[in-house]
N, C-alpha and C positions, 0 to 999 in steps of 0.2 A: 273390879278391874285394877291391873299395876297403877301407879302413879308412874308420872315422867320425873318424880323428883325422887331420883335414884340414889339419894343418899337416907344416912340412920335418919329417925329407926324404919325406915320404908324399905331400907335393902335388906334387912336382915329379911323379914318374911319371904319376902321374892325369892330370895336364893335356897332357902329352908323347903319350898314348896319346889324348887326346882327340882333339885335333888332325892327329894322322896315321892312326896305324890304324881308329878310329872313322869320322873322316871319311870316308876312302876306302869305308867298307863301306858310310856314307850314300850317298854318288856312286854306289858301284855298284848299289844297292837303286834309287834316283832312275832310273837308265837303262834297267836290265832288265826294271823294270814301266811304263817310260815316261808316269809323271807329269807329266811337263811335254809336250807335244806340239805339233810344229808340222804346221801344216794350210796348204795353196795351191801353187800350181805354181812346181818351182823357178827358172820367167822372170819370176817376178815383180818389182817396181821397188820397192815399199813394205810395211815390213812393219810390224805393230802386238803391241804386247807385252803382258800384259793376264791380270789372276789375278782370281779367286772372283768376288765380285758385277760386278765391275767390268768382268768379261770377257762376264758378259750383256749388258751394256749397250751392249759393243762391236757381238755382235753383232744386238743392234737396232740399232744408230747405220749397220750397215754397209749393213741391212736396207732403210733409209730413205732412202739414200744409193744405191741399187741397186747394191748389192757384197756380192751375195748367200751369197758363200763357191765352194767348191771346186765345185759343182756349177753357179753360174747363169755366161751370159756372160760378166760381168766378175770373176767370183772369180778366175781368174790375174793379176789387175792388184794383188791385196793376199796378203801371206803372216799369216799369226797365228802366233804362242806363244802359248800358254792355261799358264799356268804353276798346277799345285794346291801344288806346293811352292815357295816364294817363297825360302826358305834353307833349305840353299847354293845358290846356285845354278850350274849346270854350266857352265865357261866354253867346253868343247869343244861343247855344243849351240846355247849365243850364236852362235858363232863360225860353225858349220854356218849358222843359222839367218839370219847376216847378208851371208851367198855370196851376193852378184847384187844387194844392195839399194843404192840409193842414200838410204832413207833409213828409220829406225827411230822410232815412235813409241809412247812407253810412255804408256799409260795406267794411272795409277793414283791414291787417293785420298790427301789430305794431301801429306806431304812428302816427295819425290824417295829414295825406297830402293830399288827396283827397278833407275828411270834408272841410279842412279848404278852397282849391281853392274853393268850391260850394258856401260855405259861405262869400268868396268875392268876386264870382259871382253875389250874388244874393244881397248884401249890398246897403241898398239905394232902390230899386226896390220896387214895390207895391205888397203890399200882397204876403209877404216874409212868405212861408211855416217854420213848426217849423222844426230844422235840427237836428239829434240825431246821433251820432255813437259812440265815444268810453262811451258816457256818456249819459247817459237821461235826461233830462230836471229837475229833481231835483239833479242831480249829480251821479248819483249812479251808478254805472261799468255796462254796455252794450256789448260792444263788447271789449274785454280787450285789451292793448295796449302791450302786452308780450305774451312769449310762444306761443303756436301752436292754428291757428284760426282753426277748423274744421265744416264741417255741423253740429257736433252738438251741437257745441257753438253758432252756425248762427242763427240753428233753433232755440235754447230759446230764445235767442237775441231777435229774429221776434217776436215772441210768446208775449215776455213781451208787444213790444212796440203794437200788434195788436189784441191782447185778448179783448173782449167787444166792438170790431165793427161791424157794421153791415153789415150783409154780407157773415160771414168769419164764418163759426159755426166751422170747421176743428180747426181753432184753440183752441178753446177750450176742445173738444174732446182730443186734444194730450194734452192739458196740466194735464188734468182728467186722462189718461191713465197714463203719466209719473210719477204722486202723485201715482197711482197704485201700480205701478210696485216699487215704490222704499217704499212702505210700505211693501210689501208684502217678498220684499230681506231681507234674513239676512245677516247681516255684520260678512265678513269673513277676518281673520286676513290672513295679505298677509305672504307667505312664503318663503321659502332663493329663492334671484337674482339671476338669473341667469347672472353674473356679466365678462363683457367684461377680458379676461386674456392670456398670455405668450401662443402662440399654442406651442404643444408637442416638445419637444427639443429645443425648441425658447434657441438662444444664449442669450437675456435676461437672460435666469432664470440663469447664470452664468455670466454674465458684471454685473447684478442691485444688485449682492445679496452684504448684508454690513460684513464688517469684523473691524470695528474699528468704534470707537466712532462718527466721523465725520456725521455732518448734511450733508443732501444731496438735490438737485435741481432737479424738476420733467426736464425732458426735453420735445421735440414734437415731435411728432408720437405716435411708440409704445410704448415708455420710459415716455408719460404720465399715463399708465397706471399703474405706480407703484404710483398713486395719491388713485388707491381702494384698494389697496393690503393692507396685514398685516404689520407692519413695520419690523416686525420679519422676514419677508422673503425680505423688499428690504428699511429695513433701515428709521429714522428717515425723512420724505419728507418736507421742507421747499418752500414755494414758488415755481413757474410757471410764465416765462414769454414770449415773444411775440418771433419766430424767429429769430436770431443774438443779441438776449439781455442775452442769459442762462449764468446763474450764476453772473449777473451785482445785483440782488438783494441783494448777499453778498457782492459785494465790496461796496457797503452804509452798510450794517446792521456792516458788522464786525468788526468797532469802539468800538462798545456801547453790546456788547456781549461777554462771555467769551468763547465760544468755540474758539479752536486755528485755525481751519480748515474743509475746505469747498469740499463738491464732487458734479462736476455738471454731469449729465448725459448727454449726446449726441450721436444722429446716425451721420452715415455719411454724409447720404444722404442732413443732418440741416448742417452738416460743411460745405460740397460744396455749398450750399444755402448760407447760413449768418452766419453760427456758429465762421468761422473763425474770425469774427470783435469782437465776442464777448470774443473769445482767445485774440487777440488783447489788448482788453482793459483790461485783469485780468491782462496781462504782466505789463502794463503801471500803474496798481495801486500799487503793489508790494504787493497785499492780497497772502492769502497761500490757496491757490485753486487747487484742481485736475479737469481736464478735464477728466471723462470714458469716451472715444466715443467707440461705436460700429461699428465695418468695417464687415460689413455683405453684400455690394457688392449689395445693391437694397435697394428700398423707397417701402420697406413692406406695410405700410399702406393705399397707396392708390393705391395699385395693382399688386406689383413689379417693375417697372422702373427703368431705369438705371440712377442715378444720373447726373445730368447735368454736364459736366467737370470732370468728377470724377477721380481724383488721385489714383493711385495703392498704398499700404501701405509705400514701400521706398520715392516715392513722396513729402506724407504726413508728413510723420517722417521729411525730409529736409524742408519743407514750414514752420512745427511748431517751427522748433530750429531756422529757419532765425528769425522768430519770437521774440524768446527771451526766451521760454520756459527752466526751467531750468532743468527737466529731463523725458524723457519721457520713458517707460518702455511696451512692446509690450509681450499678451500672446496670444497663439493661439494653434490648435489644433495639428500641423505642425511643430513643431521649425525646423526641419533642411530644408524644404523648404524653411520659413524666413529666416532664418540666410544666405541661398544662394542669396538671392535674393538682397545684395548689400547694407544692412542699414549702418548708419555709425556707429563707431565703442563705440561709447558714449551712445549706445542706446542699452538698455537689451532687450531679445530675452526669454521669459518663455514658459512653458507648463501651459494651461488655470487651471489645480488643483492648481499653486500657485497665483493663482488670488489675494487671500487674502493677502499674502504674498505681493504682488506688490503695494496693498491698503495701508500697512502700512508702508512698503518704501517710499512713494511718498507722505503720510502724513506728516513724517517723515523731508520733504524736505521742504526747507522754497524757497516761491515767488509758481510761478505756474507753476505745472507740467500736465502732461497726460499719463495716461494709453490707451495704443488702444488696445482694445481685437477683435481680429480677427477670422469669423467663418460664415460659410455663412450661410444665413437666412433658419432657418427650412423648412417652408413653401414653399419658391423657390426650397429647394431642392428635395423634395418632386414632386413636377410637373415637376420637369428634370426627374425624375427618373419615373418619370409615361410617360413623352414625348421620354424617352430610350436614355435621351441626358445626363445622369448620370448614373453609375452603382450601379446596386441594391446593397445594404449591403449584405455580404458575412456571416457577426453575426446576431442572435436576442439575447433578453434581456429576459429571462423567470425565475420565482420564484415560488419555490417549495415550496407552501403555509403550509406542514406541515411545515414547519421551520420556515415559517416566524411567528413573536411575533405580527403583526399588532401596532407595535410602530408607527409607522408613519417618519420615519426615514429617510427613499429612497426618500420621497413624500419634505420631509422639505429642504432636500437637493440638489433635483435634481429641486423643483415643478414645476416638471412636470404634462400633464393634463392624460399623457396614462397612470399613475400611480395609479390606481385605489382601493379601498378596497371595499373590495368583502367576504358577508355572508357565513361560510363554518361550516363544522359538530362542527369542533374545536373552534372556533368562530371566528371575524372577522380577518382577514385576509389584505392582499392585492397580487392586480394582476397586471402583466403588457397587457393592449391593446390592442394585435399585430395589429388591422387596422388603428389605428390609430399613430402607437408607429414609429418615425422617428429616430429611432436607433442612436441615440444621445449617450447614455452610461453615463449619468452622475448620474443616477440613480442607480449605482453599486458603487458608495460610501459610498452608505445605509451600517450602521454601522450591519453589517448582512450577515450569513453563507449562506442565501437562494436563495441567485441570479446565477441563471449559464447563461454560454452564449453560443450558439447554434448555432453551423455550419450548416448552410441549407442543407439537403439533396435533391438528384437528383430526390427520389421515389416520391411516391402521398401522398397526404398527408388525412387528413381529409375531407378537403374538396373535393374532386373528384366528377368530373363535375355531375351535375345532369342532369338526361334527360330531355331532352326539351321540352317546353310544347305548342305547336300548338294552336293557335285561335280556332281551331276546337275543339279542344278535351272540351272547355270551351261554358256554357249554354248563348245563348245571356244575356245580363245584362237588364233589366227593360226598358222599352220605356220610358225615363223621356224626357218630351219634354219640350222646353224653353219658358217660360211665363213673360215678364217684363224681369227684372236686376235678373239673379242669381252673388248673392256672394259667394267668396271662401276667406278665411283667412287661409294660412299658416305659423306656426311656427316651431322654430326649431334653434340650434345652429349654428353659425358663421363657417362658412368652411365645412359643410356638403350640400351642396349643393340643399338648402331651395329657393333661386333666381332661379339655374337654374332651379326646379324643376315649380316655377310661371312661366317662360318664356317658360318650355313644354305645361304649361296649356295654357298661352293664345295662340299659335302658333296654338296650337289645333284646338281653336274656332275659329281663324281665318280662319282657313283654312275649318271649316264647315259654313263658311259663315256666321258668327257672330261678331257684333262690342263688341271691349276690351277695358277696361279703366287695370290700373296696378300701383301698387306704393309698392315700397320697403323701407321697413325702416330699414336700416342695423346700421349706427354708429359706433362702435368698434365691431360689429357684427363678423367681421371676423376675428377675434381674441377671440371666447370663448363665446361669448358674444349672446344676444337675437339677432334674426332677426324674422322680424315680414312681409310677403308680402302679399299684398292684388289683387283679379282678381275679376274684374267685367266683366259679359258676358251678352250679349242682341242683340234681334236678330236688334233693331233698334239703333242709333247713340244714344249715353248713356249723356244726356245732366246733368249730375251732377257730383260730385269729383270722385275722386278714391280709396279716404280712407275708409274702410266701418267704419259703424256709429252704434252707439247702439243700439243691438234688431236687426242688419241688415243681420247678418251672417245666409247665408243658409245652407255653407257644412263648418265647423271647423275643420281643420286639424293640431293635435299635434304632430308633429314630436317630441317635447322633451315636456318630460310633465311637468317641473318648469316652460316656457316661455307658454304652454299652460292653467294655472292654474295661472297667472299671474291676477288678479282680471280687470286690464287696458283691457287684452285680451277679457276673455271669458263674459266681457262687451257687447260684439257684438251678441255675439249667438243669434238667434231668437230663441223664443219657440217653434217654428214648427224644429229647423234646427237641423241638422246633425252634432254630435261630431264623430271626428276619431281621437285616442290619443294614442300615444305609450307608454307603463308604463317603457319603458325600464331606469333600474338605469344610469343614466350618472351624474357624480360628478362633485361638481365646481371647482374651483380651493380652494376656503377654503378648502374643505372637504378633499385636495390633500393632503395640507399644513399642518393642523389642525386635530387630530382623535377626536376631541371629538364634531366637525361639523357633523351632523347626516344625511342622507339622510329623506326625509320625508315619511310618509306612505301614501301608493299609495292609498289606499282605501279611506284615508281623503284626502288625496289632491283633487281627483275627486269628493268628493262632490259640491263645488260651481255648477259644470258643471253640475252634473245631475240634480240638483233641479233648476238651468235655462232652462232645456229642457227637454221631453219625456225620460227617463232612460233609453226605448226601444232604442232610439235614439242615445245614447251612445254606441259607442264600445271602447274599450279600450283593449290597449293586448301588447304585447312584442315584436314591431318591430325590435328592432334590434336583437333578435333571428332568425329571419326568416333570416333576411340581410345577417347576419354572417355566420348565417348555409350555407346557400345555395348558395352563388356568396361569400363571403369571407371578405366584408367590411361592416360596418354600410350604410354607403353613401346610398345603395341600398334601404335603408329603406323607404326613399322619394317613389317612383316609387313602389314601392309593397302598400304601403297607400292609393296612388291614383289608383292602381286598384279596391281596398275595396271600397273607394267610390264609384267608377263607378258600381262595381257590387252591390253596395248597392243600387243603383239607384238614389246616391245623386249627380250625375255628369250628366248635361242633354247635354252630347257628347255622339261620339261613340270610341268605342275601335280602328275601323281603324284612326282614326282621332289620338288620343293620342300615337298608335305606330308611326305615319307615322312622328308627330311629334317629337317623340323622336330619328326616325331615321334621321332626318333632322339635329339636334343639334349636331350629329354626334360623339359623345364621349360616348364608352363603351357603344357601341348601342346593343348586342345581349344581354349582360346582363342585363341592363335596361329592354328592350321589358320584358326577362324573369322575372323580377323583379315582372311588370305591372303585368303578368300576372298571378305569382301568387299570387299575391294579389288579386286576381279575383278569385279564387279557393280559398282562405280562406273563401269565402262565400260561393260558392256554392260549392266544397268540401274537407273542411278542413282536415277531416281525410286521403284521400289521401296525404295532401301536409305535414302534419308532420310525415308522412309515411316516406316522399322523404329527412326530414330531417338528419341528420348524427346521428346516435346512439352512444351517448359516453359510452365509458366501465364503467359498476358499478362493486364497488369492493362485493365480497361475503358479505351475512352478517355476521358477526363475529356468532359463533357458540355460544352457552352458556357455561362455565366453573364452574367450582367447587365453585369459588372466586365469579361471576353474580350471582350463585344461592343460596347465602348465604342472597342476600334480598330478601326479600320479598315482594317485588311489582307486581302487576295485569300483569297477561299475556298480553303482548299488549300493556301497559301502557308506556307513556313517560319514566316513573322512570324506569322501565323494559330497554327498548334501551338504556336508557343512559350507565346505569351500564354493562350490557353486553359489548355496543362496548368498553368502557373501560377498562374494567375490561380485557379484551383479549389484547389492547393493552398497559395495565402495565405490563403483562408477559412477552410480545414482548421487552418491556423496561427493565426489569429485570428478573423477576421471577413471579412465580404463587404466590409464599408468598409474596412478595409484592402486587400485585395485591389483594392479601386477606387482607391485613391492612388497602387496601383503602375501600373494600366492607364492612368489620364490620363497620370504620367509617358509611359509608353511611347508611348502616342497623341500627344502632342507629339513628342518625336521622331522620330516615324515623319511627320506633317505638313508639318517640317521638313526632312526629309532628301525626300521626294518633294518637295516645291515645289524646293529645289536643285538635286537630282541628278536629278531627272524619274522617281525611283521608286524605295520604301522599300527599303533592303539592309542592309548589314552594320551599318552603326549604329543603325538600330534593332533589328535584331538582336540585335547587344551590351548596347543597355538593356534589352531585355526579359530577355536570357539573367541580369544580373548586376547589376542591381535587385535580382531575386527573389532572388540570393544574399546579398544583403547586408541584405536587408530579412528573409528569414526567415534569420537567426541563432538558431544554434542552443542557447538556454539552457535550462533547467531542466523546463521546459511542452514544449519541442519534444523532447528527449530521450526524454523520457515519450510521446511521441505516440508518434515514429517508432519504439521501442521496442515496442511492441505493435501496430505495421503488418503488419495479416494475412499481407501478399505475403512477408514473412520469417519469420513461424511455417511458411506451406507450403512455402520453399525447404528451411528445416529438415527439415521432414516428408519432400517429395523427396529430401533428398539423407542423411539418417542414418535414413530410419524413421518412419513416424505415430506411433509412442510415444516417441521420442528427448525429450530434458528437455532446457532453454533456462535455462542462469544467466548473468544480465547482470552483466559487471565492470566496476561503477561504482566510481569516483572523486571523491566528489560535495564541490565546489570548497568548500561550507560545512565540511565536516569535514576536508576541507585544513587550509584556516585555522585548524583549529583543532590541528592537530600531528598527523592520521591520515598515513600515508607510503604505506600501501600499497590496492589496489580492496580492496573489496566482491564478493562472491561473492554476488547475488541470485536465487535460483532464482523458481519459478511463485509460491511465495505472495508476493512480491511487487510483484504483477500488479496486485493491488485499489490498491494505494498509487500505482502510475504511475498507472493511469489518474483517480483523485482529482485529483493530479500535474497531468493534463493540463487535465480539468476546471476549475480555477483559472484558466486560462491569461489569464483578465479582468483578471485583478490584473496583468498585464504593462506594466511602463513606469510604473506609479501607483505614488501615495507609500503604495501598501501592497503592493506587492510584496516580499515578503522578501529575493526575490536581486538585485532592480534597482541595490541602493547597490555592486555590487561594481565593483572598476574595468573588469573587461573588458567588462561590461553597460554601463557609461556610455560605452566608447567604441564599442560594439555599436550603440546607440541614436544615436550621434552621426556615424556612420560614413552611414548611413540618408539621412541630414539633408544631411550635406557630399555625399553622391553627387547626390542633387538637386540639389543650385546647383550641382556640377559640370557637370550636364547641360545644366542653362539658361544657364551663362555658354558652352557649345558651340554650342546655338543661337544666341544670340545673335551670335556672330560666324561659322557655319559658311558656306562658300562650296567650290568644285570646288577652291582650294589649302588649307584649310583640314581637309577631310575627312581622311584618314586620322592627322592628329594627332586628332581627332576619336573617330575609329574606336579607337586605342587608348588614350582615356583612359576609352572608355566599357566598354573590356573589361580597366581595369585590374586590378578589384576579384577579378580572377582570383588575385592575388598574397595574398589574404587569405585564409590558411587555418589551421586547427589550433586547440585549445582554449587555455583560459587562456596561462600566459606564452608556448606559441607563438606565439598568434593574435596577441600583442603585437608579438609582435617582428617579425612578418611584417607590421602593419600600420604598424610603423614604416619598413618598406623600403616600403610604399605611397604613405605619405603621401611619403618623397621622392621619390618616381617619379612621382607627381600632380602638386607645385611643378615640377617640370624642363617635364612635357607640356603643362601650363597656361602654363608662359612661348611654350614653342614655339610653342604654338598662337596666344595673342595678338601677339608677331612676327611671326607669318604673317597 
């Protein structure tokens, strides 16, 4: 037996015997069970060399290329090596294997190891075939030595080197088709990523956000992620380094730069790993460095697991001051938990809203400090609370969208991803979630009247159960039966359950007695982010990769339609194949962040897809409608998709097969089944199943009033609805005479632009639409209305329960001023006082109004006034070159959003955007 004392003279023989006698027993083990095999007739001219993944791909590449192997026509024109052991590799089977070749072509991933053993295999030897892999024989790139090898990098690869022999006509053919097809595409500009981010309440979106000048250090895990973000929401990002080095790139950089101070990010889960050496050594340099770790109590990223070792927060706090740290400062959700729980007495103890506050303390501090924000990980809590091993929240978060200004406030603050903005009569808006929304609460700092929060009631809510829908009651789906390799591509975002849904599909096929190939390509996927899985199904053993290839996709399935429109993606589609694609709006995390980040239109986005395939072949529709309506979460949206399929007959299984499956996987099994099937009744009969959908309340249409009928717009007409709904709710705002000020304005415009243009459009349009915005500003009387607006007591009632409780979180701008910092929690007996509130509303603009003297009301009321004579000095010079400067000065007032000092400052970027269009306009 070796010794463990691996030095002379005990190593010499060790290594002597390695090398000889060991080896040789490798070789001979390597031959006698014939791991490495070559396969093809030995007249062959060309041969290919090719291990593990790589060697599927070959033989698809050779598959598509009509080089079928030892069995079809042309399989004697190619020999293969399938090598399963790569080292050593046997030079007397090289050598066999390069008899009769004129030329050897290794395939393999990265950098030339393979090549190079054959090549000193076969050095010296006689009639040395020519050898090609990452390069051809005049240099030029073959099989690239980076990024991702695929079949159908293989297959050109093949193509280039085997084009014009004899033999092979396949390959020319394909390479004739591929010039085809890529003449015949037009080039589509790709549109917003669907870009890996913070899941909903992620304590992230409160440890990363910046409060002070200081550069900051990506850390690893989820805390890389603020390497795609906006800096605006997580801060200046300098530098990324290796686990147990975070933050060492500033103690070199911090000599030769002026910033004073450094924030490094870190989970926990990196401290208990290595983070701590990297604490260590900021101690030992004496840089002025903050450590943010995150104590979230799991390694989010690759799945949840419990950190190895992992110190409880008192622990920690003792380990970093033995350390030398010189202050460390703790906030969390909890403080008098913390504060119980034994820290020492040197160590602050906050509430996570002075986060920022603690940033600039600890900046503040000279040598290196740390903040630990503590809060458990969204996501884990989430799956406690669905595994009933956490209690459900007792609050929701919900916003009464007539209020909200669609500033984007809550979004910038909280950004969060269930914070959504969402199209409404008034215009955009924003919504919170609920299926996805993990009651975080940081999203009610949105500087905003419109957030309440909601006591769940005991009652039914909107969604009440739907009837069930029985296998039977549904028409068999199509006999599609399995011919070769069908493909399936599905995509879809990170955490909705896009994997498991591949892993129902192939269970399926397994179990109807069909071989599966599968590969998931997730990345930061679960986290916001694209996930792309691929299922290959065949009734015989599937001898090629797993990745489908361009042109290859027979059923395309878009669960989200930015990752389905993806140009990488719908690369795949065959012309013959099957698109299924949700159009439902799901927002990115920019669009969270940022309001002037657009959702794209649906109708363009899906063109790439339908001019890749049959238009017939396309369906496209509104999954997550269905999902939500009827089982109560998006998630479900998977399993209603692939019922469509199947009943579209682009799924060649059967329906008992995909239930039985799904009942196997065993989570949320009846609603799934029901999901499946009715996604199978969206085909064969729809009008039933948005029958079974929930009918939301529409409000009456506003009637016509004296003030509506003073324009003169076409029965019917857009300009017609506008002015009526509004014109009824300036009354409700003030008065019928006000409501009349606004309708003459808009009847002039509308007067003027027909006698012009020969007939009213978009600008009077725009006066009617954003008049009425500017003229009902919403102060203290309107709060109070829109506040006790029936149509939102019964959204409530639909959506948590007829007994659920309604507390409005006011902010109210008098107790501002006067040093209040944080809302008001108003429940129902506050109800008697808005509507008072409202009552008063006479006093508005008069020197007896109490709120009138505030500055954002003087330029509310002034705003009103300048939009009028902006109007009239458009008239006055509008002509057919004048219009569309026109057009948007009249839809400027779109730019005015958000309360107090928002609204300022947003009407400060108005008014310059008014001066510029007003010049244009009179130039013109």
């Amino acid at each position: 037996m070796p010794s463990s004392k691996l030095l002379q003279p005990t190593l010499g023989p060790i290594e002597r015997d390695f090398m000889t006698t060991r080896m040789r027993i490798v070789m001979d083990y390597l031959r006698l069970n014939e791991l490495n095999r070559i396969t093809g007739a030995p007249d062959a001219r060309v041969g290919i060399v090719a291990s593990g993944k790589t060697y599927l791909d070959v033989r698809e590449a050779m598959s598509r290329l009509g080089l079928n192997g030892g069995g079809s026509d042309h399989g004697d024109r190619v020999r293969l090596l399938k090598l399963d052991v790569v080292w050593p590799l046997d030079p007397e089977q090289v050598r066999r294997f390069a008899s009769g070749l004129d030329e050897i072509i290794v395939v393999e991933e990265k950098r030339a190891f393979i090549e190079t053993l054959v090549r000193e295999a076969l050095y010296g030897s006689d009639s040395t075939p020519t050898i090609t892999g990452k390069a051809d024989p005049q240099g030029g790139e073959l099989f690239a030595s980076y990024g991702e090898l695929d079949a159908d990098s293989v297959t050109l690869g093949l193509a280039k080197r085997l084009d014009g022999r004899d033999g092979m006509p396949g390959v020319g053919a394909w390479l004739e088709e591929r010039n085809r097809t890529f003449a015949r595409e037009r080039l589509h500009l790709p549109l917003i990523q669907r870009a890996p981010y913070y899941c909903s309440g992620c304590p992230h979106n409160t440890s990363t956000r910046p409060s002070s000048d200081s550069i900051v250090g990506a850390g690893i895990g989820c805390h890389a992620m603020v390497l795609l973000m906006d800096p605006k929401q997580v801060g200046d990002v300098v530098g990324l380094t290796q686990m147990g080095g975070e933050g060492t790139q500033w103690l070199g950089m911090a000599p030769f730069v002026k910033a004073p101070h450094f924030i490094q990010n870190l989970g926990d889960g990196t401290f208990h790993h290595s983070g701590s050496l990297a604490i260590r050594a900021a101690v030992a340099s004496g840089r002025n460095i903050t450590y943010r770790i995150l104590y979230n109590s799991t390694v989010a990223m690759t799945g949840g697991q419990d950190a190895v070792g992992q110190m409880d927060v008192p622990a920690m706090v003792r380990n970093l001051l033995s350390e030398g740290v010189e202050r460390i400062i703790v906030t969390t959700t909890d403080v008098k938990a913390l504060r119980k729980a034994g820290l020492p007495r040197s160590v602050s103890v906050w509430p996570r809203e002075r986060i920022g506050d603690a940033q600039e303390a600890l900046a503040a501090t000279q040598g290196t400090t740390v903040l630990i924000h503590e809060q458990e990980c969204a996501t884990e809590l989430r799956r406690k609370r669905k595994r009933g091993k956490a209690a459900q929240p007792s609050e929701a978060v919900m916003i009464n969208e007539r209020l909200c200004e669609g500033c984007g406030d809550c979004g910038e603050k909280s950004n969060c991803l269930s914070v959504h903005p969402v199209a409404t009569e008034f215009g955009r808006k924003t919504t919170v979630h609920q299926s996805s929304c993990n009651s975080d609460l940081t999203c009610l700092s949105g500087d905003c009247p419109a957030f309440m929060t909601i006591t769940k009631g005991s009652g039914p809510s909107k969604r009440e159960s739907v009837a069930l829908l029985s296998a039977d009651d549904l028409p068999a789906p199509p006999d599609r039966q399995l011919s070769g390799v069908h493909t399936v591509r599905l995509m879809g975002v990170g955490g909705t359950g896009v994997v498991t849904t591949s892993q129902v599909l192939a269970i399926a096929a397994v179990l109807s007695g069909h071989h599966v190939r599968t590969l998931d390509q997730t990345g930061l996927a679960q986290k916001g982010g694209a996930v792309v899985s691929d299922v290959k199904i065949s009734g015989r053993p599937i001898e090629a990769g797993n990745k489908v290839g361009d042109g290859g996709c027979d059923l395309y399935l878009g669960y989200d339609l930015l990752v389905a429109v993806d140009p990488r993606n719908y690369a795949v589609l065959a012309r013959e194949g099957t698109a299924i694609v949700s159009t439902s709006v799901v927002p990115t995390g920019a669009m969270v962040s940022d309001k002037s980040v657009l959702f794209p239109d649906v109708d363009e986005a899906l063109v790439p897809i339908r001019e890749r395939s049959d238009p017939e072949r396309v369906l496209a529709f509104d999954a997550r409608r269905y999902a939500e309506g009827l089982f109560g979460a998006e998630q479900f949206a998977n399993m209603f998709l692939l019922g469509v399929a199947l009943q579209a007959g682009a799924l060649p299984l059967s329906a008992a097969a995909v239930e039985e499956s799904i009942t196997l996987n065993g989570v949320a099994v009846e609603k799934n089944v029901q999901s499946f099937r009715r996604g199978r009744q969206w085909i064969s009969d729809r009008r039933s199943l948005d029958a079974a959908l929930p009918t939301p309340d529409v409000a009456d249409e506003a009637a016509p009033t004296r003030s509506s009928q003073m324009v003169k717009a076409s029965p019917g007409s857009e300009l017609e609805r506008l002015v009526r709904v509004r014109a009824h709710e300036l009354a409700a705002y003030q008065n019928e005479k006000y409501a009349m000020r606004y309708a003459e304005l808009v009847e002039r415009a509308r007067a003027v632009e027909d006698r012009v243009m020969g007939a009213p459009g978009p600008f009077a349009e725009a006066v009617a639409t954003y008049a009425f915005k500017l003229m009902a500003y919403k102060d203290e009387y309107e709060v109070a209305r829109l506040a006790l607006d029936t149509s939102v007591r019964d959204e409530v009632a639909q959506t948590f329960g007829a007994d659920a409780r309604i507390a409005w979180r006011l902010h109210p701008p008098t107790l501002r001023a006067l040093g209040m910092k944080r809302k008001l929690s108003l429940g129902a007996w506050f109800r008697p006082a808005l509507s008072a509130l409202y009552r008063l509303r006479g006093l508005r603009g008069t020197p007896f109004d109490p709120f009138g003297r505030a500055e954002v009301r003087r330029v509310e009321r002034g705003l009103v006034t300048e939009y009028e004579e902006t109007i009239s000095a458009c008239l006055g010079v509008m002509n057919v070159a004048t219009i569309d400067h026109a057009v948007r000065l009249a839809g400027l007032p779109d730019m005015v959003r958000g309360y107090e000092d928002i609204k300022l400052r947003s009407v400060a970027a108005y008014e310059e955007e008014r001066v510029t269009l007003l010049r244009l306009l009179s130039e013109a």
